[in-house]
C-alpha positions in Angstrom: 3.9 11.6 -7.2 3.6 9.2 -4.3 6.1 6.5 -4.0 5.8 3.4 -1.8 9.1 1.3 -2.0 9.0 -0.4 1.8 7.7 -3.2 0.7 9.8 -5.4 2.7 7.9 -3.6 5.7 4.3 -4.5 4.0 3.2 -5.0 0.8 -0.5 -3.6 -0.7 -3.3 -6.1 -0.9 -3.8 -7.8 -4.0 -7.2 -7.2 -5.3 -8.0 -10.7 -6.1 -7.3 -11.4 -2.5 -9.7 -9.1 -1.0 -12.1 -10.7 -3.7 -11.9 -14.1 -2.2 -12.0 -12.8 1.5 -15.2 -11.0 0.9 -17.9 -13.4 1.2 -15.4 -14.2 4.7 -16.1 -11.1 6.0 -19.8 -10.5 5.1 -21.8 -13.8 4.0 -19.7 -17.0 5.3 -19.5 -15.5 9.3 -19.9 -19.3 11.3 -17.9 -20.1 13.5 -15.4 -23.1 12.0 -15.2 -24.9 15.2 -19.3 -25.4 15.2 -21.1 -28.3 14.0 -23.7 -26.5 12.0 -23.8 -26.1 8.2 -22.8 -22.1 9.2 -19.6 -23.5 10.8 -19.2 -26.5 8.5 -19.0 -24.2 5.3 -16.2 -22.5 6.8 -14.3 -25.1 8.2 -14.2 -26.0 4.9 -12.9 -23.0 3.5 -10.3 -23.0 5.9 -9.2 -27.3 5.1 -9.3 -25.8 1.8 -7.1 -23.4 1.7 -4.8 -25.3 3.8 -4.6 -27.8 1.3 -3.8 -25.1 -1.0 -0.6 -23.7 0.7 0.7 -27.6 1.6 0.4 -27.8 -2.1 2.5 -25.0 -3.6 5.2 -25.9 -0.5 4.9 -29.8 -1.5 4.6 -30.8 2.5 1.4 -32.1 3.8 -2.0 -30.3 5.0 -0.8 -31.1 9.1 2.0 -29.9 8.5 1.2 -26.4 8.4 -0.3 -24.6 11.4 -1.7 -21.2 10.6 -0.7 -18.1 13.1 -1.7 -14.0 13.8 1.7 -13.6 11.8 5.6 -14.6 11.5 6.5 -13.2 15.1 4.3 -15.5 16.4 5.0 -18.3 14.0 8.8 -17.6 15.1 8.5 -17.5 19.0 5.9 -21.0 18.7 8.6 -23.1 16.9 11.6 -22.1 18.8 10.1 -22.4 22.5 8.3 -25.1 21.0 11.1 -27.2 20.3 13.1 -26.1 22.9 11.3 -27.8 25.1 9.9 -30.4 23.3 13.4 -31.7 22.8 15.4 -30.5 25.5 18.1 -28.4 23.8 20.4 -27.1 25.3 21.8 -24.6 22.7 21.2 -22.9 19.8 22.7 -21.6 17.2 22.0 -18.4 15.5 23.3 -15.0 14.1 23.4 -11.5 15.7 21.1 -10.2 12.3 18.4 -12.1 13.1 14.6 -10.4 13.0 14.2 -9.3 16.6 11.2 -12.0 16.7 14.2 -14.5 16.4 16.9 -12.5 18.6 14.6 -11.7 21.3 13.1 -14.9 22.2 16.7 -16.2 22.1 17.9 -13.8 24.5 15.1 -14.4 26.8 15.4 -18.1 27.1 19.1 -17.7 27.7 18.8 -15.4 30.3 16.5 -17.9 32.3 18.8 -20.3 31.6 17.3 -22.5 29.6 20.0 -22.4 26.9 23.2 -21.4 25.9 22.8 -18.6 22.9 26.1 -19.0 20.2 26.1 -16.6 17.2 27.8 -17.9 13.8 30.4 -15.8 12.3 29.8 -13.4 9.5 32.2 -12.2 6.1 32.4 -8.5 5.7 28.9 -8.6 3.5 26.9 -10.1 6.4 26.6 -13.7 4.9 27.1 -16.8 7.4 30.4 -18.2 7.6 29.2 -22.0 6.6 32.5 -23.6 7.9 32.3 -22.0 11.0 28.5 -22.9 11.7 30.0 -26.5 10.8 32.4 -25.9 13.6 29.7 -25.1 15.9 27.8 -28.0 15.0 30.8 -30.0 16.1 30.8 -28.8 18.9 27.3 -28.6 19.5 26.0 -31.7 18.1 22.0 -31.7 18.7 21.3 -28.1 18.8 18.7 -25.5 17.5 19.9 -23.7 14.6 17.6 -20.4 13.4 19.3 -18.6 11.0 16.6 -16.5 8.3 16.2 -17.2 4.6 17.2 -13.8 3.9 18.2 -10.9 5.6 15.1 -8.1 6.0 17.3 -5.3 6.3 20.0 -5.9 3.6 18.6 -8.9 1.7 20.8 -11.3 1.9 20.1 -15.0 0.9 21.3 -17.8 3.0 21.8 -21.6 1.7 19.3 -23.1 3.1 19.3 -26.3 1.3 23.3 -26.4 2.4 22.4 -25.5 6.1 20.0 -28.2 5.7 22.3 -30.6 4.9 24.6 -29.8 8.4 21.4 -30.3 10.3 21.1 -33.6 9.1 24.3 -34.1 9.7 25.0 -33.1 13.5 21.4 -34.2 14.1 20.2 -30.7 14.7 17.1 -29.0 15.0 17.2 -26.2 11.8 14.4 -23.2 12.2 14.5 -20.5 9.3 12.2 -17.7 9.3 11.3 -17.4 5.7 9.1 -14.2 5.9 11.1 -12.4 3.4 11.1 -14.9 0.7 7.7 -16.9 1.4 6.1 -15.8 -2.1 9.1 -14.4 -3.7 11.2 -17.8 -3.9 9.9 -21.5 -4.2 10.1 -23.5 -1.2 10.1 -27.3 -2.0 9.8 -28.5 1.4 11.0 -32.5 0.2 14.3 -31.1 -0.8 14.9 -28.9 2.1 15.8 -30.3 5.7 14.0 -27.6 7.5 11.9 -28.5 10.6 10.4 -25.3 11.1 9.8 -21.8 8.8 7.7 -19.5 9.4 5.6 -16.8 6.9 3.5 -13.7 7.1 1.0 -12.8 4.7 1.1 -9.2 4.3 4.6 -9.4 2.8 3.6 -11.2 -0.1 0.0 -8.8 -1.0 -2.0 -10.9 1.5 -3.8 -9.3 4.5 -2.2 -8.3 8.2 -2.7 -10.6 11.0 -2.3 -13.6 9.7 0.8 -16.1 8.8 1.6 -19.9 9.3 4.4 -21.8 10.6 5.4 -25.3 8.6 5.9 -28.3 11.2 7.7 -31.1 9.9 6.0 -34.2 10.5 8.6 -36.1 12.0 9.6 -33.3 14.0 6.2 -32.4 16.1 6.6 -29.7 18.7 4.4 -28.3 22.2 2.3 -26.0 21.0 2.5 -22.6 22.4 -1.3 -20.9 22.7 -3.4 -23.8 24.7 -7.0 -23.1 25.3 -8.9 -24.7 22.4 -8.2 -27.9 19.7 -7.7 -25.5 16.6 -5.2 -25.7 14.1 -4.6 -29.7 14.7 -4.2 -29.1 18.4 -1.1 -26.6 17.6 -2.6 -23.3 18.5 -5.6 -22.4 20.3 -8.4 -19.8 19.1 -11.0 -19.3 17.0 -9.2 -19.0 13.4 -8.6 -16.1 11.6 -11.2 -16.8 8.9 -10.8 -14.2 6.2 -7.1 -13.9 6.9 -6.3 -17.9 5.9 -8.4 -17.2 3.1 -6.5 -14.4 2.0 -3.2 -15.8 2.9 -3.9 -18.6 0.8 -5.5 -16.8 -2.5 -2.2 -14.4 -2.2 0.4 -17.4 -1.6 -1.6 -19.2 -4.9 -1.2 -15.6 -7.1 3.2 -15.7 -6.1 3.8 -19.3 -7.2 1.5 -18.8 -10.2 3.3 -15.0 -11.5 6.9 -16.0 -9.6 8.9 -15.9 -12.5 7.2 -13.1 -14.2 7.8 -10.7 -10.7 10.6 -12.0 -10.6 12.2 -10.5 -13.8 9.9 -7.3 -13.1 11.3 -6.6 -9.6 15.2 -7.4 -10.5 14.7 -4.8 -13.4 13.6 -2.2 -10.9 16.8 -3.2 -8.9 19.0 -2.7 -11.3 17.8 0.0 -12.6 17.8 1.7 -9.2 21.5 0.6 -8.6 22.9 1.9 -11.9 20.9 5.7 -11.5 22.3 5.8 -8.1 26.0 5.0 -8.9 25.2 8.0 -12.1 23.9 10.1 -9.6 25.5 10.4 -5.8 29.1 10.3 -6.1 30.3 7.8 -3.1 27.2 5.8 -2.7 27.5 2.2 -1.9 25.4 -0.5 -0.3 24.9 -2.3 2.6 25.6 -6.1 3.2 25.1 -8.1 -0.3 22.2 -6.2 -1.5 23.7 -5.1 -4.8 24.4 -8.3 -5.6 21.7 -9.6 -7.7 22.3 -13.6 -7.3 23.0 -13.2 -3.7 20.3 -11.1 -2.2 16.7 -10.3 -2.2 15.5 -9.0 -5.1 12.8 -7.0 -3.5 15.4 -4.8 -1.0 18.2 -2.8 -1.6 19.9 -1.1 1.1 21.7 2.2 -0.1 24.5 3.5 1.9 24.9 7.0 1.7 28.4 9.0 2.1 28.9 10.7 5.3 26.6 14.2 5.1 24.6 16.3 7.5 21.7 15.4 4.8 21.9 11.3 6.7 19.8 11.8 9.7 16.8 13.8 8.2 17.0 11.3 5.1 14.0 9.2 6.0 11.7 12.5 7.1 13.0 14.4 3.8 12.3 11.6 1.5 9.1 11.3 3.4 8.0 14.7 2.8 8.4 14.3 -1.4 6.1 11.5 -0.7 8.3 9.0 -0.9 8.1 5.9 1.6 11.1 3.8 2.5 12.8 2.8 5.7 15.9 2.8 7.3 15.7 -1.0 8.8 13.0 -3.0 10.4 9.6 -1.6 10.8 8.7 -3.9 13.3 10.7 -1.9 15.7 7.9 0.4 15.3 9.2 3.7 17.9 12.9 2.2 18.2 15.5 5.3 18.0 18.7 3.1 18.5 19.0 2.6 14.8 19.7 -0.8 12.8 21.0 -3.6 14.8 21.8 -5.8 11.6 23.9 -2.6 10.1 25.4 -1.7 13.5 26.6 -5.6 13.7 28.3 -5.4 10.7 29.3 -1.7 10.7 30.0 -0.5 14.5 31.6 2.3 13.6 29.9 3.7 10.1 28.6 7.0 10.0 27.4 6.5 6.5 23.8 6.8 5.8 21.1 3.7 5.7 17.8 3.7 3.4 15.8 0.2 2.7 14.2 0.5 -0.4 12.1 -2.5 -1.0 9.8 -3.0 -4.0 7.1 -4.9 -5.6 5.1 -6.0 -8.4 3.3 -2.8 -8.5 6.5 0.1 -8.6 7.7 1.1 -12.2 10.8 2.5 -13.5 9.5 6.1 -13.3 9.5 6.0 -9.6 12.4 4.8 -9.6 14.1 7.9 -11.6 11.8 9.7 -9.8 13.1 8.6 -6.2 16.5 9.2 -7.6 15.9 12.7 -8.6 15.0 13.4 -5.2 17.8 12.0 -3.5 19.5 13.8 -5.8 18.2 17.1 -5.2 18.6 16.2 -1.6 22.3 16.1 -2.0 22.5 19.0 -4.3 21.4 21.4 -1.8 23.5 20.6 1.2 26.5 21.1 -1.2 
């Protein structure tokens, strides 16, 4: 049996996506930006299909700028208002995606601004009184703090971070890529600026994600050279990919509630075979917590054992796929920096399962059995 549970890392194409991105990709080739009928069909397409994704996140059409993905969408908004609006610092936490944490870092160490991480409990959720703190002190700032953790899934209060935005007059970015798809996003009941999403997590194609502008809250764009995307981002558009983005973002709100049941049952039933199984096993941040974490990633922490470090290539080689963290670190051999954040001096074992619409129970037994046997022959 092959087993595909790093979801979180990509999801498979959705079939009725690639159906709608065909004619894209073979019949409908003009160029958007042209005045023909060629480019007018497709400029069409692509108004359309906006229209579509301002719709499910109840903002408006120019308020969402579409991108090669959420790395770019991230890096856009927060240089983008940056300098836009002059701030001088920024809040945000040290388990941030890298897309976040990096362009951060990089800004502060040209001194542009001054970088302040929130505190975190034991589990890796924000410390809300002290980001309030913060904001007192640091009235006006950026704040980028994620939806939910990629790593260990945890869910932030948006709609209460929101609120402290409003409050101290702050600028609030969340990267969303996690839960774009999985969660509803009502964008006139959230006090968000700026989120960003990426296709391919939610069965959509690579390459392609968009960023929601508030309206009240424009921003300088980042890619010049060319009046695309409402003057926001330069560049022929990714044809095929909008239209896939948007046919896949249409399928999630439509069978939300349904997955949603679907997945959480695979969660649980993951959680209680493991606890059965591997005596000592626990789990990283929140992620066994089923009201306060994904419920597309679990993040299993092993006991201490010699089996840890060959884990992922064992696991691997039963044809099983899962990751221990981020796989947009692609190469990286320092390990997790969200689990090292919270657990400097674990020796414990990591594995990110992450799941979808189309994993069953019996590969999740399966999986188990494996991990099992793993266990079983180093003792």
């Amino acid at each position: 049996m092959k087993v595909y549970f790093d979801n979180a890392a990509t999801t498979p194409l959705d079939p009725e996506v690639f159906e709608a991105m065909k004619p894209f990709l073979m019949e409908d080739f003009g160029n958007p930006s042209s005045t023909h009928s060629h480019g007018r069909k497709v400029r069409a397409a692509i108004e359309s299909a906006r229209k579509k994704v301002a719709e499910l996140l109840h903002c408006t059409p120019g308020e969402i700028i579409f991108t090669s993905g959420g790395t770019e969408a991230d890096n856009a908004i927060l240089t983008g208002a940056i300098q836009t609006y002059n701030l001088a610092h920024v809040i945000s936490s040290p388990i941030e995606h890298h897309a976040v944490t990096h362009t951060l870092e990089s800004l502060e160490k040209q001194g542009t601004i001054r970088l302040h991480f929130v505190r975190l409990d034991h589990q890796g959720h924000v410390d809300l009184a002290h980001l309030e703190s913060l904001l007192k002190e640091f009235p006006s700032a950026l704040i980028s703090l994620m939806h939910a953790n990629n790593e260990i899934g945890n869910l932030l209060d948006i709609k209460r971070v929101g609120e402290l935005a409003q409050q101290y007059q702050a600028y609030f970015h969340s990267d969303t890529v996690q839960t774009m798809g999985h969660y509803p996003h009502d964008m006139r009941q959230l006090n968000i600026h700026g989120l960003t999403a990426a296709a391919h997590k939610f069965h959509g194609p690579k390459g392609i994600g968009f960023m929601y502008l508030n309206k009240d809250k424009k921003i300088k764009p980042m890619v010049h050279g060319g009046a695309q995307e409402r003057n926001m981002r330069g560049g022929t558009e990714n044809v095929y990919g909008i239209i896939g983005l948007s046919k896949a973002l249409e399928i999630c709100y439509r069978e939300m509630a349904e997955h949603e049941k679907q997945i959480s049952a695979l969660k649980k039933h993951m959680i209680e075979k493991l606890k059965e199984t591997i005596p000592g096993i626990s789990f990283h941040g929140d992620s066994d917590n089923l009201s306060r974490s994904l419920y597309t990633v679990l993040n299993v922490s092993f006991p201490e054992s010699g089996e840890n470090e060959m884990m992922l290539f064992n696991l691997d080689m039963q044809g099983i796929s899962a990751s221990g963290g981020s796989a947009c670190s692609s190469g990286a051999s320092t390990g997790s920096h969200v689990l090292h954040a919270l657990y400097p001096d674990s020796k414990r074992g990591a594995v990110r399962f992450s799941f979808s619409k189309y994993n069953t129970l019996e590969e999740i037994d399966f999986v188990v059995q494996k991990i099992s046997e793993l266990f079983k022959v180093e003792a």
